[in-house]
CHARMM internal coordinates of N, CA and C (Angstrom, degrees):
IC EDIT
DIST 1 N 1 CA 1.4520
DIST 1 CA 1 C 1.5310
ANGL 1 N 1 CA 1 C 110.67
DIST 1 C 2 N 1.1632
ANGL 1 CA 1 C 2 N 111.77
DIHE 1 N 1 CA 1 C 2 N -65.25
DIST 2 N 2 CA 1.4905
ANGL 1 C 2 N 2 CA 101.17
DIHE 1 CA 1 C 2 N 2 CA 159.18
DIST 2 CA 2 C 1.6453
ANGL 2 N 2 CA 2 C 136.99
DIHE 1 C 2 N 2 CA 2 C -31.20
DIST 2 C 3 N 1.3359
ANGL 2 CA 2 C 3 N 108.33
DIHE 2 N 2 CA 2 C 3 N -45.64
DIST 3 N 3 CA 1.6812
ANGL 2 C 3 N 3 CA 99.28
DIHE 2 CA 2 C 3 N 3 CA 164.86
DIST 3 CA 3 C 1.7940
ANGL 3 N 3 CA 3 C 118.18
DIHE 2 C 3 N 3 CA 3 C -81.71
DIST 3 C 4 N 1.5624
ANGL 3 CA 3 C 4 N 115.76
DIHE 3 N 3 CA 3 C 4 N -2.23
DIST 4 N 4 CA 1.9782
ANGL 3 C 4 N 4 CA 106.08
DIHE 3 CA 3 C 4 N 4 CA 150.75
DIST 4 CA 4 C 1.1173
ANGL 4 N 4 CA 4 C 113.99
DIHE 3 C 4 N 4 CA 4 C -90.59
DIST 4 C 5 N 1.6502
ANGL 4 CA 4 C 5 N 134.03
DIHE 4 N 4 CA 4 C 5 N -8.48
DIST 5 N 5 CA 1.1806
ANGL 4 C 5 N 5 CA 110.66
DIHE 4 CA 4 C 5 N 5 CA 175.51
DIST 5 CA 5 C 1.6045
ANGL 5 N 5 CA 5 C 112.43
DIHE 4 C 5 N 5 CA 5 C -114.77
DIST 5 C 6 N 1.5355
ANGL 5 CA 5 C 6 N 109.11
DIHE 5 N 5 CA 5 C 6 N 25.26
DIST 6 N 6 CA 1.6253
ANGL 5 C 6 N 6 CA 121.83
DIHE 5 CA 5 C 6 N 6 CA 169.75
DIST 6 CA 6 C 1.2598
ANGL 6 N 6 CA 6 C 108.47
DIHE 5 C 6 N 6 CA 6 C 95.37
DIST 6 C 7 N 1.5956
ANGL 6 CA 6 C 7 N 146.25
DIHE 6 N 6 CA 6 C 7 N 3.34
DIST 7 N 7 CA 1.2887
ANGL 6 C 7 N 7 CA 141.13
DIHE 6 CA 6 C 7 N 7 CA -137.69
DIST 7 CA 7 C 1.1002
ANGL 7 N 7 CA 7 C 108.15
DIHE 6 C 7 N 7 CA 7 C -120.52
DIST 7 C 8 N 1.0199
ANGL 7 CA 7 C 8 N 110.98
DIHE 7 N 7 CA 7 C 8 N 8.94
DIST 8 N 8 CA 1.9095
ANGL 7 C 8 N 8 CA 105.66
DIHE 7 CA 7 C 8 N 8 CA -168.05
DIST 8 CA 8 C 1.6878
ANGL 8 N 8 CA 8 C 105.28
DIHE 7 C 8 N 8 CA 8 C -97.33
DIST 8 C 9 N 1.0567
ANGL 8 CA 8 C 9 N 107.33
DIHE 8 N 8 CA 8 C 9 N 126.28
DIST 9 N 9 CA 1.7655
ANGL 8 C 9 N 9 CA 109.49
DIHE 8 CA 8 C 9 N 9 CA 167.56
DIST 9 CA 9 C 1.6089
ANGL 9 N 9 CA 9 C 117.89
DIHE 8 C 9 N 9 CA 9 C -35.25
DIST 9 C 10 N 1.3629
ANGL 9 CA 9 C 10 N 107.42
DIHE 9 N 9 CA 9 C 10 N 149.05
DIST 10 N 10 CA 1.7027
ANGL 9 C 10 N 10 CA 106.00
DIHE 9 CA 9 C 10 N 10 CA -157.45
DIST 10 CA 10 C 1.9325
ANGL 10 N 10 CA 10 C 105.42
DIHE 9 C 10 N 10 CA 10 C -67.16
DIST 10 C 11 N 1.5212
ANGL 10 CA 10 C 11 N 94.21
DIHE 10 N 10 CA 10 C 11 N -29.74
DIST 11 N 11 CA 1.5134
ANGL 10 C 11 N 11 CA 86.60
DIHE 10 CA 10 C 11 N 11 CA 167.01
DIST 11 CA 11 C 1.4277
ANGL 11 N 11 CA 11 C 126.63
DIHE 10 C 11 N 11 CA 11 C -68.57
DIST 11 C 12 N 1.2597
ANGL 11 CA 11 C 12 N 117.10
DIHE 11 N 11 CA 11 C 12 N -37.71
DIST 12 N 12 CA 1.5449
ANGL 11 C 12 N 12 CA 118.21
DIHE 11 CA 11 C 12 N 12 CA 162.68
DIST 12 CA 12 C 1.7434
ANGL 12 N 12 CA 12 C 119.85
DIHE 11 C 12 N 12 CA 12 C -41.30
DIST 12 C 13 N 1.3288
ANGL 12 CA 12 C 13 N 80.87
DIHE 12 N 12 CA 12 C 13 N -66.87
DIST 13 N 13 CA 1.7749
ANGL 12 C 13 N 13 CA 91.30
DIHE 12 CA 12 C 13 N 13 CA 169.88
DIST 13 CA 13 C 1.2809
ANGL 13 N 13 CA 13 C 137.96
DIHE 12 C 13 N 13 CA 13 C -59.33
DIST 13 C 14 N 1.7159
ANGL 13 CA 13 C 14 N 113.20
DIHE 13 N 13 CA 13 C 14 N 5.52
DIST 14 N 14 CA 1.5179
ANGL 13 C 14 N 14 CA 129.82
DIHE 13 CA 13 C 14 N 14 CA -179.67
DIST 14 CA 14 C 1.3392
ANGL 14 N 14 CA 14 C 94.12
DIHE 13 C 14 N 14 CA 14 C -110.29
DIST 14 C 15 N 1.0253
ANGL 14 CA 14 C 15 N 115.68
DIHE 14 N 14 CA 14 C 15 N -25.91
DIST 15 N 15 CA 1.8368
ANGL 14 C 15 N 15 CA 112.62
DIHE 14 CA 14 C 15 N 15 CA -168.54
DIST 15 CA 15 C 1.7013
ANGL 15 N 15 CA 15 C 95.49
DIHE 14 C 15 N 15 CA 15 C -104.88
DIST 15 C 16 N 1.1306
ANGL 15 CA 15 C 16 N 123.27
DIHE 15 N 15 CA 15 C 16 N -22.64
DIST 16 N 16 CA 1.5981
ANGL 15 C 16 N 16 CA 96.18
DIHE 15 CA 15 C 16 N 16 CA 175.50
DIST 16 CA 16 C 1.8117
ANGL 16 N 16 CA 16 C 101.44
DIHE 15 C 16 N 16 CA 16 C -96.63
DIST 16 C 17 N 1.0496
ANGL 16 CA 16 C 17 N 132.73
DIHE 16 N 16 CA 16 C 17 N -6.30
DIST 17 N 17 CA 1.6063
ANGL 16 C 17 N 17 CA 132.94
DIHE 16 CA 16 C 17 N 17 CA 146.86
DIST 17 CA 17 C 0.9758
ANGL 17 N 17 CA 17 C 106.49
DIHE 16 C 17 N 17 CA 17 C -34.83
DIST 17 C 18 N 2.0816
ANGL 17 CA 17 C 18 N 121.27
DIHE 17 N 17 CA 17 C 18 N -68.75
DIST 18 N 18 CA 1.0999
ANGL 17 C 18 N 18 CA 115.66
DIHE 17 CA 17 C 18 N 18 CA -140.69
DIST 18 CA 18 C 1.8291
ANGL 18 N 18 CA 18 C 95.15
DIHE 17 C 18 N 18 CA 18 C -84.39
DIST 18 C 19 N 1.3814
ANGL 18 CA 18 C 19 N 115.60
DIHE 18 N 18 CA 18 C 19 N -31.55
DIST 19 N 19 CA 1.6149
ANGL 18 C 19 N 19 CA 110.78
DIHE 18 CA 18 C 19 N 19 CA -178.26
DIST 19 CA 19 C 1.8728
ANGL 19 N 19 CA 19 C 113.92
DIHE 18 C 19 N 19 CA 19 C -64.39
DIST 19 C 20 N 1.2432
ANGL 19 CA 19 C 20 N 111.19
DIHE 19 N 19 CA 19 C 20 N -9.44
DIST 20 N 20 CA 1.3802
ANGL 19 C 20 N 20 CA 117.68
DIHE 19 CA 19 C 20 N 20 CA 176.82
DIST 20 CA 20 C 1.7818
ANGL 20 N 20 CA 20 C 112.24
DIHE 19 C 20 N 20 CA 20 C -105.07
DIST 20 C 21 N 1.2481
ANGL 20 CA 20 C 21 N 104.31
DIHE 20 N 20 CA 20 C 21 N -1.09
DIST 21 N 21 CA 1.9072
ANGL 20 C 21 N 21 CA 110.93
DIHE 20 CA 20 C 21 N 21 CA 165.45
DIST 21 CA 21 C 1.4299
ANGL 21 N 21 CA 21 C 87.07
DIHE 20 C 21 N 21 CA 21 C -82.82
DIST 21 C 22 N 1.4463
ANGL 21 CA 21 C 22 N 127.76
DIHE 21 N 21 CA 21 C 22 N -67.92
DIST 22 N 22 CA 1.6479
ANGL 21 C 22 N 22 CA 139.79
DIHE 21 CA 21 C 22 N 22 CA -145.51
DIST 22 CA 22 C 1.3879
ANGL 22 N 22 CA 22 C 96.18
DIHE 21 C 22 N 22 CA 22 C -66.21
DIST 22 C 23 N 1.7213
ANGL 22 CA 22 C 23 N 135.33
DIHE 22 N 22 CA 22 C 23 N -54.91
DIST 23 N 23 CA 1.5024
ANGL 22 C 23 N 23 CA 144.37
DIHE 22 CA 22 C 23 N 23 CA -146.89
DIST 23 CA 23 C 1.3343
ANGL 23 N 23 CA 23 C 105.10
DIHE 22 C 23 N 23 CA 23 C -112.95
DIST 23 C 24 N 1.2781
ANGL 23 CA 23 C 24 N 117.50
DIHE 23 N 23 CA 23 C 24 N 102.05
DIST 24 N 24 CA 1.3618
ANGL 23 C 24 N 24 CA 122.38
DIHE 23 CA 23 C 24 N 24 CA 166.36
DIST 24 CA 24 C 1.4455
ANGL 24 N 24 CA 24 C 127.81
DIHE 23 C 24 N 24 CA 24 C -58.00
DIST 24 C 25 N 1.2663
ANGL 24 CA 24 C 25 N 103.25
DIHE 24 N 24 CA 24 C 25 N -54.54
DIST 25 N 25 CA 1.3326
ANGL 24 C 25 N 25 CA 109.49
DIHE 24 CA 24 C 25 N 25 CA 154.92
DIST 25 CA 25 C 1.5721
ANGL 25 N 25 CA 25 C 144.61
DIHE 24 C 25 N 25 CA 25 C -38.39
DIST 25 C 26 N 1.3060
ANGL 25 CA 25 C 26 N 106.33
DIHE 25 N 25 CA 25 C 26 N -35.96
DIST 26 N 26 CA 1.5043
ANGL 25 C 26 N 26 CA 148.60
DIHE 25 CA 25 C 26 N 26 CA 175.45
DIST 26 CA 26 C 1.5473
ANGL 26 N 26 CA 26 C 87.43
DIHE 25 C 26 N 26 CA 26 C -58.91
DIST 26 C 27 N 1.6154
ANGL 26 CA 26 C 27 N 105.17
DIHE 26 N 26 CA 26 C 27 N -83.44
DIST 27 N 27 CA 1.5805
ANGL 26 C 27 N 27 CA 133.90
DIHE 26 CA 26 C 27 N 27 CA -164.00
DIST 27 CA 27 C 1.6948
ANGL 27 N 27 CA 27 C 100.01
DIHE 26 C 27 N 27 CA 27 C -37.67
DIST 27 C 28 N 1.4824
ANGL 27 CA 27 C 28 N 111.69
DIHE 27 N 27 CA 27 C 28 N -51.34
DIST 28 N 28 CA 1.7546
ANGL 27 C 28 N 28 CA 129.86
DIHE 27 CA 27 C 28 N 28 CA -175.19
DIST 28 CA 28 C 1.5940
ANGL 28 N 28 CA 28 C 93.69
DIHE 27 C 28 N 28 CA 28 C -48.12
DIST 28 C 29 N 1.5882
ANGL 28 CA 28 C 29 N 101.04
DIHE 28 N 28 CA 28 C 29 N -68.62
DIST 29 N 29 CA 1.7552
ANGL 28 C 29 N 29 CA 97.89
DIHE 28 CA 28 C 29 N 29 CA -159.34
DIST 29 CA 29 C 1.9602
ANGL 29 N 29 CA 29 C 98.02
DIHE 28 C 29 N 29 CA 29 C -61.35
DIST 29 C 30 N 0.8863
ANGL 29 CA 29 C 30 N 109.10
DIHE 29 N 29 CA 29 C 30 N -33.33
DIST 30 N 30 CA 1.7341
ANGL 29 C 30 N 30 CA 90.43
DIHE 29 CA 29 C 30 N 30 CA -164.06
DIST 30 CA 30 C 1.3202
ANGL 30 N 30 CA 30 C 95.12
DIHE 29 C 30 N 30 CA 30 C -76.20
DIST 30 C 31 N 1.3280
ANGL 30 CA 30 C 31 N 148.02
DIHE 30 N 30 CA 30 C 31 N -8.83
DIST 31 N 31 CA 1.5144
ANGL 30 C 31 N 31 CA 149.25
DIHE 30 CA 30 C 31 N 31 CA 161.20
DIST 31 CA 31 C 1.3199
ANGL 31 N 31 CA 31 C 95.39
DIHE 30 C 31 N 31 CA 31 C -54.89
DIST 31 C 32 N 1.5477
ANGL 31 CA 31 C 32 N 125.25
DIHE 31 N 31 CA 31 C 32 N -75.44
DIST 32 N 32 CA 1.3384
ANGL 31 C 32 N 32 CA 115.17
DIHE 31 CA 31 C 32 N 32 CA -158.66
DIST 32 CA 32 C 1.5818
ANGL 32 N 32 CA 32 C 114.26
DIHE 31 C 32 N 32 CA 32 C -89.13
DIST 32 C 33 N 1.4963
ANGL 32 CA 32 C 33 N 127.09
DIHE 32 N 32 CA 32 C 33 N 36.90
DIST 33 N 33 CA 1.0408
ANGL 32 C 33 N 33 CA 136.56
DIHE 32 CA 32 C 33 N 33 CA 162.03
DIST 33 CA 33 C 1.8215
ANGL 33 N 33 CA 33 C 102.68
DIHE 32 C 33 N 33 CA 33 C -114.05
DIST 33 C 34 N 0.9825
ANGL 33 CA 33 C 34 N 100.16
DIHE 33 N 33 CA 33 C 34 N -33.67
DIST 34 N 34 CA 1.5754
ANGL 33 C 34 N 34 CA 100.44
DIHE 33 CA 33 C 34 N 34 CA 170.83
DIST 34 CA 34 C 1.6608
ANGL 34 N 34 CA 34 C 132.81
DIHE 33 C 34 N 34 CA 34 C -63.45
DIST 34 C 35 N 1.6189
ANGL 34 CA 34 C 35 N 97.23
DIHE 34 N 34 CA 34 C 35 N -37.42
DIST 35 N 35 CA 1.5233
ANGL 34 C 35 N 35 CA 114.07
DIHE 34 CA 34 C 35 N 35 CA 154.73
DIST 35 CA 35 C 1.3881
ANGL 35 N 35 CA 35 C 135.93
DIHE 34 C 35 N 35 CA 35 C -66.09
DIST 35 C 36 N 1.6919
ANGL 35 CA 35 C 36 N 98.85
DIHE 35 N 35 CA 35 C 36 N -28.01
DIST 36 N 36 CA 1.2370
ANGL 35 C 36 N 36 CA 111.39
DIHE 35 CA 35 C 36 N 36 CA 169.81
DIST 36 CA 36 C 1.7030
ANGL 36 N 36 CA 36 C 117.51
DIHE 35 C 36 N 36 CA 36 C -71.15
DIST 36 C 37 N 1.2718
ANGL 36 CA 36 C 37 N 87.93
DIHE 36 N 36 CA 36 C 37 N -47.35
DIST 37 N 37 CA 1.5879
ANGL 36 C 37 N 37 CA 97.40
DIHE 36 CA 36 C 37 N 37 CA 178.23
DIST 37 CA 37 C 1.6561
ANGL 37 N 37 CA 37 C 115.31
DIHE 36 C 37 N 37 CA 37 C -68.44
DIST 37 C 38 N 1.0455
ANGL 37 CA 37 C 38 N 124.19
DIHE 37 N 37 CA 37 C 38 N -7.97
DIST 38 N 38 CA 1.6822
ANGL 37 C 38 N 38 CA 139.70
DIHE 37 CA 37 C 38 N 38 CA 160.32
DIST 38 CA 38 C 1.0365
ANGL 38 N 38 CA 38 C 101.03
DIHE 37 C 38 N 38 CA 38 C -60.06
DIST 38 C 39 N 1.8055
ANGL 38 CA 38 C 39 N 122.06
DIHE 38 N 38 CA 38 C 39 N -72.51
DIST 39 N 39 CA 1.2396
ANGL 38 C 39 N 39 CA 126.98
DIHE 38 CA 38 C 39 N 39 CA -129.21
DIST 39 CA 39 C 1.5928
ANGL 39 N 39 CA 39 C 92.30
DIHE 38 C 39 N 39 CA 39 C -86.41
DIST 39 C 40 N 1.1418
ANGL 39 CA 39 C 40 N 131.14
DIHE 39 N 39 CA 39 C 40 N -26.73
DIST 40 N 40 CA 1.2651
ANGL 39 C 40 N 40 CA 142.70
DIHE 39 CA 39 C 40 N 40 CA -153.54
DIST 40 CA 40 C 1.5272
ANGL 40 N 40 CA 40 C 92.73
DIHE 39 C 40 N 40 CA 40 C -78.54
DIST 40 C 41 N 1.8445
ANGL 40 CA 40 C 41 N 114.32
DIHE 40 N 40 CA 40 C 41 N -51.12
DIST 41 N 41 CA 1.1673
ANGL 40 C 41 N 41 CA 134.52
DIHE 40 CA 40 C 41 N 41 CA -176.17
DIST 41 CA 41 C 1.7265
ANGL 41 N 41 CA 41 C 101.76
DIHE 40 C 41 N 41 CA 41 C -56.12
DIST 41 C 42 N 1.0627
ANGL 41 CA 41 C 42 N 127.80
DIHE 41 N 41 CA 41 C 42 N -40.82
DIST 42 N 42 CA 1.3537
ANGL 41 C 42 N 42 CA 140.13
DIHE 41 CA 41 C 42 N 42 CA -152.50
DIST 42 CA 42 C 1.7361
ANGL 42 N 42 CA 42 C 99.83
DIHE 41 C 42 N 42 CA 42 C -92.84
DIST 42 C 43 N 1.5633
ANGL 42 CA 42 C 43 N 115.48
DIHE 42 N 42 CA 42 C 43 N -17.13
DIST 43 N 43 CA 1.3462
ANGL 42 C 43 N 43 CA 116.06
DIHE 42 CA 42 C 43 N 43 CA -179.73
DIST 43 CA 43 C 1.8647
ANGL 43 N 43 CA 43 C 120.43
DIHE 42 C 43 N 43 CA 43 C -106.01
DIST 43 C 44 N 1.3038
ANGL 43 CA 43 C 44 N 91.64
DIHE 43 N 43 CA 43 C 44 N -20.18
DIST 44 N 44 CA 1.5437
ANGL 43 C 44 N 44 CA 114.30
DIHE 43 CA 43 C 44 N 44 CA 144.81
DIST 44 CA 44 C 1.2973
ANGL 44 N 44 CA 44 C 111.70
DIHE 43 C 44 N 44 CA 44 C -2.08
DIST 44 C 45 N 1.5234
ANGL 44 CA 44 C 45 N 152.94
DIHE 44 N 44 CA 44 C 45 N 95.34
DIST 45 N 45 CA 1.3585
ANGL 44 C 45 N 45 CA 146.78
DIHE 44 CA 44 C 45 N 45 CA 140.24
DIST 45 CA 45 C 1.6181
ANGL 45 N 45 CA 45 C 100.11
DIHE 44 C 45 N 45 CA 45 C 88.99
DIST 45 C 46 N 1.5495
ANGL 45 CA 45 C 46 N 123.62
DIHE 45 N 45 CA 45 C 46 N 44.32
DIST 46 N 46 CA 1.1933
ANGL 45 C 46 N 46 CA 147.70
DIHE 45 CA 45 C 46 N 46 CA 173.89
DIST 46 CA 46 C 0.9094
ANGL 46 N 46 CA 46 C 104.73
DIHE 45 C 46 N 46 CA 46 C -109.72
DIST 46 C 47 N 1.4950
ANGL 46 CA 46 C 47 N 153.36
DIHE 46 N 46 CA 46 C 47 N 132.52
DIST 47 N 47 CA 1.7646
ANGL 46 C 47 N 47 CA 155.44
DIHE 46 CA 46 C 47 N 47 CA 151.40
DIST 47 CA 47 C 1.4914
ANGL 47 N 47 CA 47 C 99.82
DIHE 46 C 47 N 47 CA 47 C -50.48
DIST 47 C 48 N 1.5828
ANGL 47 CA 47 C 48 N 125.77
DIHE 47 N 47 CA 47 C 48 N 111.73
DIST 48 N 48 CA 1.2500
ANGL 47 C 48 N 48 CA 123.82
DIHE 47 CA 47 C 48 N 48 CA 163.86
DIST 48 CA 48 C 1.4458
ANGL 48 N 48 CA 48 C 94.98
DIHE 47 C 48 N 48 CA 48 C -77.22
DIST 48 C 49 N 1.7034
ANGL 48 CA 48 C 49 N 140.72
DIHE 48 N 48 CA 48 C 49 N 105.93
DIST 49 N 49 CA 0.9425
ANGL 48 C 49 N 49 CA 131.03
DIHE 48 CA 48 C 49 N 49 CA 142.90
DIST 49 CA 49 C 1.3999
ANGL 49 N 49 CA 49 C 108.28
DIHE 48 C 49 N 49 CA 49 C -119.17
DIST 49 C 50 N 1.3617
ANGL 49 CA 49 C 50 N 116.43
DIHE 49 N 49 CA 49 C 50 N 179.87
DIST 50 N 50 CA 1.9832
ANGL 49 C 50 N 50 CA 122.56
DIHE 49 CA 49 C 50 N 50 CA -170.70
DIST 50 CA 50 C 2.1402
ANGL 50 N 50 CA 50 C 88.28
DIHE 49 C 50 N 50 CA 50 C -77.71
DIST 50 C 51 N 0.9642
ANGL 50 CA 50 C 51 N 123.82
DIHE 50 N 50 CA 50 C 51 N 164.70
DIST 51 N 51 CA 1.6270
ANGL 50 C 51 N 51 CA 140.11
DIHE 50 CA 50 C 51 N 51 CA 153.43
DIST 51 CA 51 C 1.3884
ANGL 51 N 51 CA 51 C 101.69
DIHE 50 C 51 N 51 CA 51 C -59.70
DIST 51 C 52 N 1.4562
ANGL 51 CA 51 C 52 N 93.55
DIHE 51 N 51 CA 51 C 52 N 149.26
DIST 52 N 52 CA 1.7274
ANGL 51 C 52 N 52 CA 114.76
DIHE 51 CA 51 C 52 N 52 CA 174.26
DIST 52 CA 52 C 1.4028
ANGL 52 N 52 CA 52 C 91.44
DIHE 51 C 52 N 52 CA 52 C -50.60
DIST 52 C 53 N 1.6506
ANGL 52 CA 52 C 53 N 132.33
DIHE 52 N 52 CA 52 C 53 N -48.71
DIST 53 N 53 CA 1.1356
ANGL 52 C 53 N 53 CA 121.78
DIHE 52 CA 52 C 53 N 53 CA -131.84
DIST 53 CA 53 C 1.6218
ANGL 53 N 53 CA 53 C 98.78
DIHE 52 C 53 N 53 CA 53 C -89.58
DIST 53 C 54 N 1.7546
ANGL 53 CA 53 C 54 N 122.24
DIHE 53 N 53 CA 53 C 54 N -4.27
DIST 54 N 54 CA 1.3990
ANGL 53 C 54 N 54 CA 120.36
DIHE 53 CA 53 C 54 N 54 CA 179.22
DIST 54 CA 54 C 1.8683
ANGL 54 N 54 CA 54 C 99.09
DIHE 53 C 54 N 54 CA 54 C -102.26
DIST 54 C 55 N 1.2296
ANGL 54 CA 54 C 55 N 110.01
DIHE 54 N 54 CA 54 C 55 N -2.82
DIST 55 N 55 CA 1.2948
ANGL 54 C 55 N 55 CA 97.33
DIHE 54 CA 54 C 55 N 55 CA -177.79
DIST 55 CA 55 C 1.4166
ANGL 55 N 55 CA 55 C 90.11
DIHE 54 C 55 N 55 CA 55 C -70.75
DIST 55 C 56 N 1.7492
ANGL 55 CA 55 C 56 N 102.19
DIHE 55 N 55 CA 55 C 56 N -75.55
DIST 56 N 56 CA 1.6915
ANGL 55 C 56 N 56 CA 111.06
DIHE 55 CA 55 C 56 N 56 CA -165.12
DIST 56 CA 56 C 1.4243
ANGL 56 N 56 CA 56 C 113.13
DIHE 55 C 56 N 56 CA 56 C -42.22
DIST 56 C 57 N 1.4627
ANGL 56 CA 56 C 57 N 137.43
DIHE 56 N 56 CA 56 C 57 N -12.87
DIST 57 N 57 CA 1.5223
ANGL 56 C 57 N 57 CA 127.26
DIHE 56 CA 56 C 57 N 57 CA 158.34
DIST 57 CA 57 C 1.3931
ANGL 57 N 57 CA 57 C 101.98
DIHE 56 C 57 N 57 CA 57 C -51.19
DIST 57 C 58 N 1.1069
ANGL 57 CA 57 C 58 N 103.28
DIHE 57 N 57 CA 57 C 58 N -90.78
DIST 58 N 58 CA 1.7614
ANGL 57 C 58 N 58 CA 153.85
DIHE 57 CA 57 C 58 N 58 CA -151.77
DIST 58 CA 58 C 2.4256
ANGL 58 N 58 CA 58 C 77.27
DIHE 57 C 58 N 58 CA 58 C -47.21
DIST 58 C 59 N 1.0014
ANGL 58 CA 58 C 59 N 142.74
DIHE 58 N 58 CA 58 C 59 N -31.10
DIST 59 N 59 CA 1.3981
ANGL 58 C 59 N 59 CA 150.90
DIHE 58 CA 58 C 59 N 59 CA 152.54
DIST 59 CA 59 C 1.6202
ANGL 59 N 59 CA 59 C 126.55
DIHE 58 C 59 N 59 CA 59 C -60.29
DIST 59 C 60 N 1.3701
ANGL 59 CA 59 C 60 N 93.23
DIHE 59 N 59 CA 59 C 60 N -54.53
DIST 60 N 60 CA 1.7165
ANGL 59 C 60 N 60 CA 119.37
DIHE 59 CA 59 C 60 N 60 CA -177.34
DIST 60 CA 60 C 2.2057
ANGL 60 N 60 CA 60 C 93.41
DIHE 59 C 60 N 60 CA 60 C -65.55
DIST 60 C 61 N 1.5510
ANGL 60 CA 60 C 61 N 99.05
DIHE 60 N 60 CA 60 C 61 N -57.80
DIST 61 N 61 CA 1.6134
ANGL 60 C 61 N 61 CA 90.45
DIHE 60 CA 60 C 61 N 61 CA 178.64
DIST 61 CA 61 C 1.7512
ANGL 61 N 61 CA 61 C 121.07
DIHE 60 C 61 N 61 CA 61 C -80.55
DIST 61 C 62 N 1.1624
ANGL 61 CA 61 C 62 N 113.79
DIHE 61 N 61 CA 61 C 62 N -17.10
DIST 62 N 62 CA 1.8938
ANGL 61 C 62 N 62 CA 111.59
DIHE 61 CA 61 C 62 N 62 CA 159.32
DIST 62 CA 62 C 1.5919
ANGL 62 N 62 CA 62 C 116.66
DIHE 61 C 62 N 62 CA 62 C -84.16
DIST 62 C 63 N 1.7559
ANGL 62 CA 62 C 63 N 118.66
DIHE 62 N 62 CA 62 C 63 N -0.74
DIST 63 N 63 CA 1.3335
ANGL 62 C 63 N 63 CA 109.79
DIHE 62 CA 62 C 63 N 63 CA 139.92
DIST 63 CA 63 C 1.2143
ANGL 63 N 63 CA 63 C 152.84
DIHE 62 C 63 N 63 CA 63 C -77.63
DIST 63 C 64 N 1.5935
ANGL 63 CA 63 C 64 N 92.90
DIHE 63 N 63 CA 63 C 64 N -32.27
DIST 64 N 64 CA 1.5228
ANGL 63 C 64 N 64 CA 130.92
DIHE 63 CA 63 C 64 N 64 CA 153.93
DIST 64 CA 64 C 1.9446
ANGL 64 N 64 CA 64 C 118.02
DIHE 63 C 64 N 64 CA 64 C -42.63
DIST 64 C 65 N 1.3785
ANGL 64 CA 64 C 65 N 90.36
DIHE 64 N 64 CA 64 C 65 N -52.18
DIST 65 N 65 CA 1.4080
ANGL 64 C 65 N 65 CA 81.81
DIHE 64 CA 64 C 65 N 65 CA -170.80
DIST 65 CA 65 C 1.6247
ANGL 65 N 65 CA 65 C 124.65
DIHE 64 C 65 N 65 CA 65 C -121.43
DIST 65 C 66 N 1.4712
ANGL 65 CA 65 C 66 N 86.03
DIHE 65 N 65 CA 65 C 66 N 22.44
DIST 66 N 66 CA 1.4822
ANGL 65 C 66 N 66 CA 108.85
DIHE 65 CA 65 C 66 N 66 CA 141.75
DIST 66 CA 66 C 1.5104
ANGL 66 N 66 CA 66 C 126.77
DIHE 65 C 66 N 66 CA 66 C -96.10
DIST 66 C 67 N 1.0976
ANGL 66 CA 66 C 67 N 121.26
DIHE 66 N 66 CA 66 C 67 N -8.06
DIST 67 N 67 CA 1.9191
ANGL 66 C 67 N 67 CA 118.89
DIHE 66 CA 66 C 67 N 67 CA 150.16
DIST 67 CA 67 C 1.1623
ANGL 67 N 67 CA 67 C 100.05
DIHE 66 C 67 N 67 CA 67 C -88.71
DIST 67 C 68 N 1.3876
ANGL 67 CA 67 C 68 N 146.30
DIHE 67 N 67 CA 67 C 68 N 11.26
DIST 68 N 68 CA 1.5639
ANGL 67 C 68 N 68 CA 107.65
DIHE 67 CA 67 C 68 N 68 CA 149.87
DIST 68 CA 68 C 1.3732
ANGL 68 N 68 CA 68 C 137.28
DIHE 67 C 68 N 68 CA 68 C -103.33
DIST 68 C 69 N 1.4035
ANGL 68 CA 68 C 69 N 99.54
DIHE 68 N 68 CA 68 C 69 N 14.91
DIST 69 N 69 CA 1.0677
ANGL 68 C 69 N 69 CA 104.81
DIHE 68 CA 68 C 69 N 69 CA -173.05
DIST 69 CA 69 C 1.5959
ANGL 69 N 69 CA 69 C 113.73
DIHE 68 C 69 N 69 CA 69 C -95.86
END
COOR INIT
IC SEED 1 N 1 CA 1 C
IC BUILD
């Protein structure tokens, strides 16, 4: 974690370079921890709430199925 968010001592950060030239695999996961750590960054001080358009379902069908009862 320290070498995606820049923190790692310069020797750290020469040796996980060089294990991500050699390890493909290696190289893969720190890609999709890096995206993660974007997207996460990118959702930052956003309202996680549902869309108007899942409220008015999720309303439209507990009106629904409250007349059939």
């Amino acid at each position: 974690m320290l070498y995606l968010y820049g923190e790692a001592s310069p020797i750290l950060k020469l040796a996980i370079d060089k294990a991500l030239k050699e390890d493909a695999d290696l190289k893969k996961e720190v890609a999709t921890l890096k995206r993660s750590k974007k997207q996460l960054e990118e959702l930052k001080g956003k309202p996680l709430s549902p869309s108007q358009k899942s409220i008015d379902a999720i309303l439209k069908y507990a009106k629904e199925s409250g007349k059939k009862k």
